[in-house]
N, C-alpha and C positions, 0 to 999 in steps of 0.2 A: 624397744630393746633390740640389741644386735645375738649375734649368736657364733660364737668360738670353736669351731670343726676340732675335732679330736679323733683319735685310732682307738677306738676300744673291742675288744673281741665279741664277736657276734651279732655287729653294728654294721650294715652297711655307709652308715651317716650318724653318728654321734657329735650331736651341737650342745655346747653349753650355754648357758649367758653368760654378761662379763661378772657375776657375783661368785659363780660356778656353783650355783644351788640348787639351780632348773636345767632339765636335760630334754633335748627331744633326740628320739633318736629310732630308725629305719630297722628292724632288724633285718637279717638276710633269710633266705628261703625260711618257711611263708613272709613273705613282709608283713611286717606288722608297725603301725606306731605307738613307741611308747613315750608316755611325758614320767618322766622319773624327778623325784627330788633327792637331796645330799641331806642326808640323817647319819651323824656322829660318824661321818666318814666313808658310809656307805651308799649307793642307790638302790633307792627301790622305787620300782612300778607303780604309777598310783592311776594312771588312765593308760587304755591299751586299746587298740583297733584295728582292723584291715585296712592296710593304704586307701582299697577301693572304696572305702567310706565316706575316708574325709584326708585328702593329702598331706603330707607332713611338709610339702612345699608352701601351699596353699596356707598351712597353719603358722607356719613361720614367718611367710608374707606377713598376715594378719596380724602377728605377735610384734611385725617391725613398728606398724605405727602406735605403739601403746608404750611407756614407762616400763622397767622392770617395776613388776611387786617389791616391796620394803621386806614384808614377809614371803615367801615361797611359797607357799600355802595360794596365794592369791591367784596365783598363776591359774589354779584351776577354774574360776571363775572366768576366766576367758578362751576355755577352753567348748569347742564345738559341741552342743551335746549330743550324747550316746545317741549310736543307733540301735535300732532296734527291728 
């Protein structure tokens, strides 16, 4: 999947996919990664981390060589898991 750069407030990096259902996006001081999905017109946060974790570069690499998910939901299954 690729990913569609957007302006959104309190984002230093707000990427969509081309479906615009899956979001990654950088916030600004503390950075943080969040993966957001689009529910009846809204986002919300469903996996959240400190860049120093796991990089939103690094995950968007990763995220290039795989299909978009049919469903949005899927996405999180290719998602790094939590640290702890």
């Amino acid at each position: 999947m690729y990913f569609i750069t957007l302006k959104r407030a309190g984002y230093e990096l707000f990427s969509t996919t081309p479906s615009g259902r899956v979001a990654i996006g950088l916030t600004e001081k503390p950075q943080r990664v969040h993966v957001l999905l689009l529910d009846r017109g809204e986002w919300s946060v469903v996996r959240d981390w400190a860049v120093e974790e796991h990089s939103h570069t690094d995950l968007m690499l990763a995220l290039g060589r795989v299909d978009e998910p049919s469903d949005p939901a899927g996405v999180l299954g290719l998602l790094p898991p939590p640290a702890h």
